[in-house]
C-alpha positions, 0 to 999 in steps of 0.5 A: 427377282424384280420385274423390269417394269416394277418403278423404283421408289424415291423419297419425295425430299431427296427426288426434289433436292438431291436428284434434281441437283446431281441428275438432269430431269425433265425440264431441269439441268442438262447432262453436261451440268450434273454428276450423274447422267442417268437418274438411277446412277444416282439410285445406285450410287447411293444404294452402295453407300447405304450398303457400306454403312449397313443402313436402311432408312424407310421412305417416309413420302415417296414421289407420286411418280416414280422417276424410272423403272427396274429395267433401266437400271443397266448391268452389272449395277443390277446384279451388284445390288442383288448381291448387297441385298443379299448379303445385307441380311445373310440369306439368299430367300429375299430373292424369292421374294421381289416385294421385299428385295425391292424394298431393301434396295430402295431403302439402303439407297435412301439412307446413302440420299441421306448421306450424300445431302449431308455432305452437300450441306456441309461442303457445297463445292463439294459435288463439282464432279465426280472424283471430288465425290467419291474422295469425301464419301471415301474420307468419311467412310475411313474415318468414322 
């Protein structure tokens, strides 16, 4: 398992596009103003579309300072991405090792990052609230 303490990884490209423009950050927008309150929402939002898409997607340049830790992330999100890494390479061993499930979450979100700054690129009103989100993301899914 992950330890609580254990940073979760972000790309430096999506924590300067993607999050800043979804999640409010020091100094940045206010809740009121994002679609996600919390940054690791974000984290596991995009983790889930990466696991939908059997996609993984490594970090090329991580934030020099990791945005949050393991232990924010609140349950069951952090059950339901154990699941996925699980299931997304059939074997229950790679919760014997934190290193490399931790590496597995990490880049599945990473490819959903990918995803989600494409469709932001292609429909800027497209992420106005939340319902309008999920509507794409699931359109997308469906018809490809």
């Amino acid at each position: 398992m992950i330890d609580g303490t254990t940073f979760v990884n972000i790309e430096e490209f999506h924590y300067a596009n993607t999050y800043k423009r979804l999640a409010p950050s020091k100094g940045g927008k206010h809740i009121r103003d994002v679609v996600f309150h919390e940054m690791w929402e974000l984290f596991v939002w995009s983790a889930v579309i990466g696991y939908i898409n059997k996609e993984r997607k490594p970090l090329r340049k991580r934030t020099k300072s990791p945005p949050f830790r393991w232990q924010v992330v609140k349950e069951p999100h952090q059950k339901l991405l154990l699941v996925m890494a699980v299931e997304s390479v059939n074997n229950f061993e790679i919760l014997k090792n934190p290193e490399e499930l931790r590496k597995n979450i990490e880049e599945h979100s990473n490819a959903g990052l990918y995803k989600m700054h494409e469709e932001m690129a292609l429909d800027k009103l497209a992420y106005q609230n939340i319902e309008s989100l999920i509507y794409l993301i699931q359109n997308r899914l469906e018809n490809s």
